[in-house]
C-alpha positions, -999 to +999 in steps of 0.1 A: +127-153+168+159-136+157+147-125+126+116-111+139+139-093+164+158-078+136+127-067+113+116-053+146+144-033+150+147-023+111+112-006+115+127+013+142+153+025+125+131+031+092+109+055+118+141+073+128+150+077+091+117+088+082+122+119+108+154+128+103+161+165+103+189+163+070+164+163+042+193+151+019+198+121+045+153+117+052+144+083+035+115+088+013+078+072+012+082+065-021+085+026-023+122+023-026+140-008-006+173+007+016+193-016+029+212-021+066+236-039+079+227-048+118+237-075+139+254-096+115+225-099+092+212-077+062+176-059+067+160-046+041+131-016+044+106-004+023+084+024+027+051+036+009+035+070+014+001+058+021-011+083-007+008+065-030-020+037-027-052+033-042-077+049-016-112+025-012-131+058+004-129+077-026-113+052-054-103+062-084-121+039-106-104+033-136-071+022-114-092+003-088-109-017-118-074-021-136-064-035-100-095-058-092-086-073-135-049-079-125-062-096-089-082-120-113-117-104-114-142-111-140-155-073-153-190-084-140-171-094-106-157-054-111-188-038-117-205-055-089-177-046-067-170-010-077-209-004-071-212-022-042-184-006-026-202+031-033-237+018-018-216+004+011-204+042+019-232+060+009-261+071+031-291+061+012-305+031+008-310+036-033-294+008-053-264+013-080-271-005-112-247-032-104-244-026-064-258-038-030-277-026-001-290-043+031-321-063+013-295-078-011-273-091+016-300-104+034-310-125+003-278-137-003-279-152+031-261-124+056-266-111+092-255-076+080-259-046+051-235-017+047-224+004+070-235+035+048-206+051+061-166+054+051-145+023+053-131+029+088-104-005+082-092-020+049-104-055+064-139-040+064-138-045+017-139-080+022-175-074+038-189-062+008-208-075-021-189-093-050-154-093-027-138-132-028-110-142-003-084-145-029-093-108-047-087-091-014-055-111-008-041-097-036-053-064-037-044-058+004-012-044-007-025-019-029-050+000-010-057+019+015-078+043+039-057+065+050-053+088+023-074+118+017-071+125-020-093+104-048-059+098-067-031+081-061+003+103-061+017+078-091+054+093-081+049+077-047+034+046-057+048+008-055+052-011-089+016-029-079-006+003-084+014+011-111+006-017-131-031-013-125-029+015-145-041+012-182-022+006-213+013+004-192+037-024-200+059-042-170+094-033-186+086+007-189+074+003-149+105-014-141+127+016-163+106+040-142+113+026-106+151+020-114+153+058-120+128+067-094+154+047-069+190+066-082+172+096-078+160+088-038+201+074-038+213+106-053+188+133-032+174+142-064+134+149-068+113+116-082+113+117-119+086+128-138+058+099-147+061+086-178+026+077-184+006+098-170-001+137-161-009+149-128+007+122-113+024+140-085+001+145-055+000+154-020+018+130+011-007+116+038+021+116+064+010+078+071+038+055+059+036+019+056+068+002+064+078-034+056+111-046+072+129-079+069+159-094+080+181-117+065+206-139+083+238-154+071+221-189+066+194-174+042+165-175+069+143-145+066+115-131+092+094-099+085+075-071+098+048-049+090+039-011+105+016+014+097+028+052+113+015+083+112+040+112+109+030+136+141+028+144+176+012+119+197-007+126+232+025+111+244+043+139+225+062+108+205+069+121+172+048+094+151+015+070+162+015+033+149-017+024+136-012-011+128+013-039+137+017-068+119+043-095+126+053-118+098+032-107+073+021-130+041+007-109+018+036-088+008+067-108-015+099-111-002+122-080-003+151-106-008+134-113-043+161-113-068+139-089-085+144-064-053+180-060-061+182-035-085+161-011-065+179-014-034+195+018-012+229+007+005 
């Protein structure tokens, strides 16, 4: 209960950050972990710009397919997927070579068909045609529908995405995000992207924030918040769009892995 308290409190604090009027003192979107001392226990708090994420409205499909083969997926599970996932959006019933619409649900044994219109949740993949329990697990992290642009901003994006790109290797990743994270610590603009052109993008304003708290024993609770950046009808500066409390599908920030990336 305390650490759930304390991750509470450390997305709080990460929305306050997020707002802050001192650009040189803002924290950015861009997947770096800052770390607080509150309370007698150490919080850590990572943010992603949601465009930093692989968007499932409009996916880029070379990095969605490099994704779905690092999540485990057989290139006909791919295929099947990518397809399926453009007949579940579109607004006709014609079938993609490798996709799905409502006559093929209904023979594999379903109540439903697509919604032949954008995902509205990210829960809603795991619907569609080819999508296994233990793919979306995976991928979860990665995506997103919040972001409006077909690519993802590759200076924004967590290590995961990154690696779904082709022809990277881990250690050049790691190299990058080290750099990427002195340059947050130092107010300096995000480094340029080593493997790719293009790779800076637009911000969605929608942040995902992941916040956990550590206590002097080693016990460790976390939280999970989707925001939007903006005026609310309550005239609060942001709106959450999801909550989740003690979230599984992310790894710990604690990771000894974490700890070169970390903002104190």
């Amino acid at each position: 209960a305390k650490t759930s308290a304390l991750a509470e409190a450390g997305i709080n604090y990460a929305m306050m950050m997020l707002l802050h009027t001192d650009q040189d003192q803002q924290w950015q979107g861009d997947g770096s972990i800052y770390q607080i001392l509150f309370a007698g226990a150490k919080i850590r708090i990572m943010i992603v710009d949601e465009a930093g994420k692989i968007s499932i409205k409009k996916p880029d499909q070379d990095l969605f397919r490099g994704a779905l083969a690092d999540a485990g997926a057989t290139e006909e599970e791919q295929d099947t997927i990518i397809d399926s996932m453009i007949d579940w959006q579109d607004s006709n019933d014609l079938i993609r070579l490798n996709g799905a619409e409502k006559d093929q649900y209904l023979d594999e044994g379903r109540s439903y068909g697509p919604s032949n219109k954008p995902f509205q949740v990210l829960d809603e993949l795991q619907l569609v045609m080819g999508m296994r329990a233990d793919l979306y697990e995976k991928l979860e992290p990665l995506l997103t529908v919040y972001s409006r642009q077909s690519t993802a901003n590759l200076v924004k994006a967590p290590k995961e995405v990154l690696m779904a790109l082709p022809d990277v290797d881990e250690k050049t990743i790691d190299n990058y995000l080290a750099q990427r994270a002195e340059h947050n610590k130092n107010g300096l603009p995000p480094p340029d992207f080593p493997f790719a052109s293009g790779g800076r993008g637009g911000s969605s304003n929608v942040f995902t924030i992941i916040a956990e708290a550590q206590l002097p024993n080693g016990v460790t609770g976390k939280t999970k918040a989707v925001i939007r950046k903006g005026r609310s009808r309550r005239q609060i500066p942001f709106k959450i769009l999801e909550w989740e409390a003690t979230p599984m599908s992310e790894d710990s920030l604690f990771a000894s892995f974490n700890d070169g990336l970390v903002i104190n």
